[in-house]
C-alpha positions in Angstrom: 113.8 161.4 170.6 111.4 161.9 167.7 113.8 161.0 165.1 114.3 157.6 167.0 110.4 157.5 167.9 110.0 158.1 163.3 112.6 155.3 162.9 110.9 152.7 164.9 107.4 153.6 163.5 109.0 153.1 159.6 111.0 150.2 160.8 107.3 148.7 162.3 105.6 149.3 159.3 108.6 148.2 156.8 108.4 144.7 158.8 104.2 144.8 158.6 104.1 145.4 154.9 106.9 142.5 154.3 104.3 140.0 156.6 101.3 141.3 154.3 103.5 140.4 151.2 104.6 137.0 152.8 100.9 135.7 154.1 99.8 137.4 150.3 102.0 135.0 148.6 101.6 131.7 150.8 97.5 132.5 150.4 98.3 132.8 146.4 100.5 129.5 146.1 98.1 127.5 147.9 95.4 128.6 146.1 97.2 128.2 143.1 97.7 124.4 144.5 94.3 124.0 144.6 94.4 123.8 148.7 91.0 125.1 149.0 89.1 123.5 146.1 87.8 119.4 147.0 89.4 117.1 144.6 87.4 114.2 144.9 84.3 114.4 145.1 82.7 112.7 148.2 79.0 111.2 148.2 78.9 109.8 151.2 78.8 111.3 154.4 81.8 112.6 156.1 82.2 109.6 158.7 82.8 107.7 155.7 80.1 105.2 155.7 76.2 105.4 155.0 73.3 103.6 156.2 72.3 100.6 153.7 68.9 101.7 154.1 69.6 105.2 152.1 71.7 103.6 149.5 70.6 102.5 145.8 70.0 99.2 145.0 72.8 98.0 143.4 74.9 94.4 143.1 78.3 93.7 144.5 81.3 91.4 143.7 83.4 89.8 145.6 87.4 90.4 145.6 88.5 86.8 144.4 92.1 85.0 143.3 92.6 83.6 139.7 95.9 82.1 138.4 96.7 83.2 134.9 99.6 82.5 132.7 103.0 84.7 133.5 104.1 85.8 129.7 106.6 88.1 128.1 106.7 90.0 125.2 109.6 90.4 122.3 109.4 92.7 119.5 109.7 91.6 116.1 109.3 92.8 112.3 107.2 91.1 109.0 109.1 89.5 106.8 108.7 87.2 103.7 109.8 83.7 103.7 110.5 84.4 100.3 112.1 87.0 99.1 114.5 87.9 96.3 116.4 90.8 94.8 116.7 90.5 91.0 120.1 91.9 89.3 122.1 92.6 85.7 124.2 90.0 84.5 125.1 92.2 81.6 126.5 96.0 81.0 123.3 96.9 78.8 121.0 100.2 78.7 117.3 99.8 80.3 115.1 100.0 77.1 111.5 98.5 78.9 110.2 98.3 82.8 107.1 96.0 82.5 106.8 96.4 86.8 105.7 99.2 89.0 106.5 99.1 92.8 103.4 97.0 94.3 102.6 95.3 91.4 101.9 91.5 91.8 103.7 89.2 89.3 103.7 85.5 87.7 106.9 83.4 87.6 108.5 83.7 84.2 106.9 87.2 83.6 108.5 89.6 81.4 110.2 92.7 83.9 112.9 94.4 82.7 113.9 94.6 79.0 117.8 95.2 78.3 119.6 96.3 74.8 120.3 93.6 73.1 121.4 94.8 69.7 125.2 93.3 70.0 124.1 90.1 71.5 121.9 89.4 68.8 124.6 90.1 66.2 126.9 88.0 68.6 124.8 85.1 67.8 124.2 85.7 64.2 128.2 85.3 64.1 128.0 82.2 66.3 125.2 80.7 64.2 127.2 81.7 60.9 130.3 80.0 62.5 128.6 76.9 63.6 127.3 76.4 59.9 130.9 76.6 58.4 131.7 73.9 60.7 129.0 72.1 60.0 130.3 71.7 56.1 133.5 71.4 57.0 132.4 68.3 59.3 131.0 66.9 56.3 133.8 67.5 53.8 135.8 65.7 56.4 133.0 62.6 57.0 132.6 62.8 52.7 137.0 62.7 52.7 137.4 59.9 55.6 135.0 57.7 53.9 136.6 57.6 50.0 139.8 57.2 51.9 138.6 54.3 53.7 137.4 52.9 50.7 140.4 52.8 48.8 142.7 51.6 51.7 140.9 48.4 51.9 142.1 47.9 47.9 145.7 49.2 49.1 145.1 52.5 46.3 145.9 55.0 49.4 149.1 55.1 51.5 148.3 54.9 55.5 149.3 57.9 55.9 146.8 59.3 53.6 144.3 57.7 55.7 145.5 58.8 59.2 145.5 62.5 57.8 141.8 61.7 56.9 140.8 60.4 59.8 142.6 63.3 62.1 140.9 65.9 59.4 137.3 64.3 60.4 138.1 64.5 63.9 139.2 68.1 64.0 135.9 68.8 61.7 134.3 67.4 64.5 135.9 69.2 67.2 135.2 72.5 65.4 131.2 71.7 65.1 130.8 71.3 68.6 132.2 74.4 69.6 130.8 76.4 67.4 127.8 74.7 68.4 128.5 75.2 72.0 129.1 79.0 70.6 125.8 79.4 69.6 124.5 78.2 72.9 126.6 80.5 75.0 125.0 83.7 72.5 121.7 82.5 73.0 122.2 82.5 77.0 123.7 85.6 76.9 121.0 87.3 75.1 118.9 85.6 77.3 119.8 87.6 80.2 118.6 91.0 78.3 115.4 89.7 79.1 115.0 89.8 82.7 112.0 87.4 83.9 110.3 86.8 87.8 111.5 83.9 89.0 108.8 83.7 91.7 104.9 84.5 92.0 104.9 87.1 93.9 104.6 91.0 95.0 107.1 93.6 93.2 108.8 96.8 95.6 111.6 99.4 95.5 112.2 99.3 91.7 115.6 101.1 91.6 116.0 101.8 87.5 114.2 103.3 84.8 114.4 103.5 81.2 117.4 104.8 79.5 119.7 103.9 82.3 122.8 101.8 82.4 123.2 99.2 84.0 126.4 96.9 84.9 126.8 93.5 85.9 125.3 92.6 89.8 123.6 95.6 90.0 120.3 95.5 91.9 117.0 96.3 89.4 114.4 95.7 91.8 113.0 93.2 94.8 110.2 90.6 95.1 108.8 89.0 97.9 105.9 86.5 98.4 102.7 87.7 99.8 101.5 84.3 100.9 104.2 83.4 102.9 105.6 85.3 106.0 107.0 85.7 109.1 108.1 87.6 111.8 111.4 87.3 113.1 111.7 88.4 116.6 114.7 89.0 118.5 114.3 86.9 121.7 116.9 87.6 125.0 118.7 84.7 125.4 116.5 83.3 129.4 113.6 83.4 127.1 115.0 82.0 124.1 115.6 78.9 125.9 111.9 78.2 126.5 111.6 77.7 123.1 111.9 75.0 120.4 111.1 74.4 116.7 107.5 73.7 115.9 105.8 75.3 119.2 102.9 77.2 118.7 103.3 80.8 119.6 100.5 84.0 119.5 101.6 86.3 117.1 100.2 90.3 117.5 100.2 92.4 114.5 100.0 96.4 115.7 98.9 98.0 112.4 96.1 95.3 112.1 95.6 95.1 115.4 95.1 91.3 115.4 96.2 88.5 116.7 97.0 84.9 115.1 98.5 81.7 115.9 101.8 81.3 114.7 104.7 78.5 114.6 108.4 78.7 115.5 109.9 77.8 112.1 113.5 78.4 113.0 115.5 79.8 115.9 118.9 80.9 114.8 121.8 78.7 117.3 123.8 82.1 117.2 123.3 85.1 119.3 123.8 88.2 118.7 126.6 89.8 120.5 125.4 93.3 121.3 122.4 92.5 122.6 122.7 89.0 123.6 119.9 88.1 121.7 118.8 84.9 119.5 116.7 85.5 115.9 113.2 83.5 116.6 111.2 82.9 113.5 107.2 82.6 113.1 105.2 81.5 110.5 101.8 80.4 110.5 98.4 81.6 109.6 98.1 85.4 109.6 95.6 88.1 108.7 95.4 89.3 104.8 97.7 92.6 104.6 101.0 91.5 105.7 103.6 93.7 104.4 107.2 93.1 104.9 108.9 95.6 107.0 105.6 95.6 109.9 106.0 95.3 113.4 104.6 93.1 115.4 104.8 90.9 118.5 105.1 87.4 120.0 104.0 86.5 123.2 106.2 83.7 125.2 104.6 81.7 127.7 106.4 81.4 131.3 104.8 80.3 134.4 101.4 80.7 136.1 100.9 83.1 139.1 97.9 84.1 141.4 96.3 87.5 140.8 93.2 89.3 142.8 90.6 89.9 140.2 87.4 92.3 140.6 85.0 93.0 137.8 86.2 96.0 135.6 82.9 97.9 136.1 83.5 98.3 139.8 86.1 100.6 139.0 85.8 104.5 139.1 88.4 106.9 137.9 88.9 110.2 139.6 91.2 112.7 137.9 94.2 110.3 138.6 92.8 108.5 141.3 91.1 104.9 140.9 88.3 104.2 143.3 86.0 101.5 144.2 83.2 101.2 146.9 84.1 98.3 149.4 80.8 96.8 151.4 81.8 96.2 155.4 80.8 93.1 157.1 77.9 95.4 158.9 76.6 96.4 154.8 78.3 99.6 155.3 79.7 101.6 151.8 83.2 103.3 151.9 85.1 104.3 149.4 88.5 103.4 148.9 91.4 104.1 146.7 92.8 101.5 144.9 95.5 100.7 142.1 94.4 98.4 138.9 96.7 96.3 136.9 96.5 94.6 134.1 92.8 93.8 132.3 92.0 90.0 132.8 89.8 88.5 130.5 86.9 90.2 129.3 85.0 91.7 132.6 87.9 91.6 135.4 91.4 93.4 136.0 94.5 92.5 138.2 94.3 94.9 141.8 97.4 95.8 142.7 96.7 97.2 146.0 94.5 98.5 148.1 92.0 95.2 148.3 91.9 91.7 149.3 90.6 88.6 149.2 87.2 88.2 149.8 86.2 91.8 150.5 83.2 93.1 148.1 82.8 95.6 146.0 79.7 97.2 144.8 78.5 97.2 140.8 76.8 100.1 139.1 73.6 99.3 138.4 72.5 98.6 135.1 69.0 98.9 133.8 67.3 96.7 131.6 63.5 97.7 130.7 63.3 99.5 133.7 64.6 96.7 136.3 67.9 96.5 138.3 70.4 93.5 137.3 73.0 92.2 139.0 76.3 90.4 138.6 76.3 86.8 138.5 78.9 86.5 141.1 77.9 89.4 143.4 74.6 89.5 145.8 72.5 92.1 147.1 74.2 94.3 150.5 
């Protein structure tokens, strides 16, 4: 009988101790949870409203419908209108680099400098050539003529004279392409000189002295500072909206600015993967464009009706958003609410938790020691 009586009693206080543990736990988590600590913080009274007559003097706004414009957005990137990549026409060594990545350049300024010790001594043999033709042109002109003279007094044979005639011509022949020879050298050595064809900005020079280049490949790139654009890729609903010559807002993230633009081109081919069309933007943007930048362009849809309170009536709680709505009787209470979109300078968009016509009260804001209040609000 005592064993069974010692059983129970263990058995009792096995089950207590586990009840302890569980209560211990659930006490911890909640606390943990912050259960027992107030989240918001509450100035009016608990029945949720207080007396006008104890309240500060303060303005209120009323909750009121706008329509604003509907837009979307589409990702783009800077570009240059202009842009080229300059490249060897000749197997030569690098002997000179007269341009540094960033460096802005003239048209017809000197870049790259190329060996061109056998061009010039391909030239010296054209030019050496094309004066050997040259006398033997006018050994020919000097033969034709005596010949002609003496066939008019029948002293030559006609055949003599043909053989003249066809000696001058060949003369000829070889003068002009010798000539043509010396030409070709001097063109040729013309491209060891590599020159900007454009005004404009120099990046990613890819040689340096003492290296080799071959024919076609890339030295460096150039692009035009004055002139870009940003080529957006535009989903094909929205490219529709869209035509040459529209004028378009343009929002540059690094600069944080945003310009007018134009739609100088939208590409009639879309792209298969994303179903996508290339829009292009020029117009008048901010100095500091640099190709490669990201920006935005902002397409106009429709128009749509929004409810609109003034920015400042908003308060933000930890997570919460909260404004204080005035009753028809001038009674405060406080009410969550969830903000949209900023609209305009003062107001933003409410999503929920307001509607037309209901007002909202203004902090006040003190000017040499007096209260003003909102232009569109009035005293509770």
């Amino acid at each position: 009988m005592k064993a069974k009586l010692a059983a129970m009693l263990q058995r009792l206080r096995s089950l207590t101790a586990a009840m302890v543990f569980v209560v211990a736990a659930t006490l911890l988590m909640l606390w943990l949870a912050g259960v027992f600590t107030a989240k918001v913080p509450m100035e009016v009274a608990a029945a949720g409203a207080t007396p006008p007559a104890t309240l500060p003097a303060g303005a209120t706004a009323v909750a009121r419908i706008v329509t604003v414009p509907v837009t979307e957005q589409a990702v783009g990137t800077i570009r240059a209108q202009h842009e080229t990549t300059i490249a060897s026409r000749i197997l030569a060594r690098v002997v000179e680099i007269n341009v540094r990545a960033g460096q802005q350049v003239k048209a017809g300024e000197v870049l790259v400098r190329l060996d061109d010790t056998d061009l010039r001594a391909r030239l010296e043999q054209a030019e050496a050539a094309a004066v050997a033709a040259q006398a033997e042109c006018e050994r020919a002109e000097i033969e034709y003529r005596r010949v002609s003279a003496l066939i008019e007094q029948k002293a030559v044979s006609q055949n003599e004279y043909e053989l003249a005639q066809t000696a001058l011509k060949s003369a000829q022949a070889n003068l002009a392409r010798a000539q043509q020879a010396v030409a070709e050298a001097r063109a040729v050595l013309e491209y060891a000189t590599i020159r900007s064809p454009i005004d404009g900005l120099a990046v990613d020079k890819r040689v340096n002295v003492g290296d080799t280049v071959t024919p076609g490949q890339p030295l460096l790139s150039l692009y035009d500072p004055t002139r870009m654009q940003l080529v957006a890729d535009v989903r094909e609903s929205l490219a529709r909206r869209l035509e040459v010559g529209q004028q378009i807002p343009v929002h540059i993230e690094a600069l944080d600015k945003t310009c007018n633009g134009q739609i100088s081109e939208i590409v009639p081919n879309a792209q298969t993967a994303s179903r996508s069309f290339q829009v292009k933007v020029v117009g008048p943007c901010p100095p500091g464009l640099y190709t490669g930048m990201f920006g935005r362009i902002t397409i106009p849809l429709e128009e749509r009706q929004v409810l609109v309170i003034p920015r400042a009536a908003v308060r933000r709680v930890g997570q919460l958003e909260l404004v204080d709505v005035v009753d028809e009787r001038g009674i405060i209470h406080r009410r969550a609410v969830r903000i949209g979109r900023d609209i305009g300078p003062d107001d933003v968009e409410v999503l929920s938790g307001l509607k037309e016509g209901e007002r909202v009260v203004l902090p006040r804001l003190q000017s040499g020691g007096a209260t003003t209040s909102n232009a569109g609000g009035s005293q509770p």
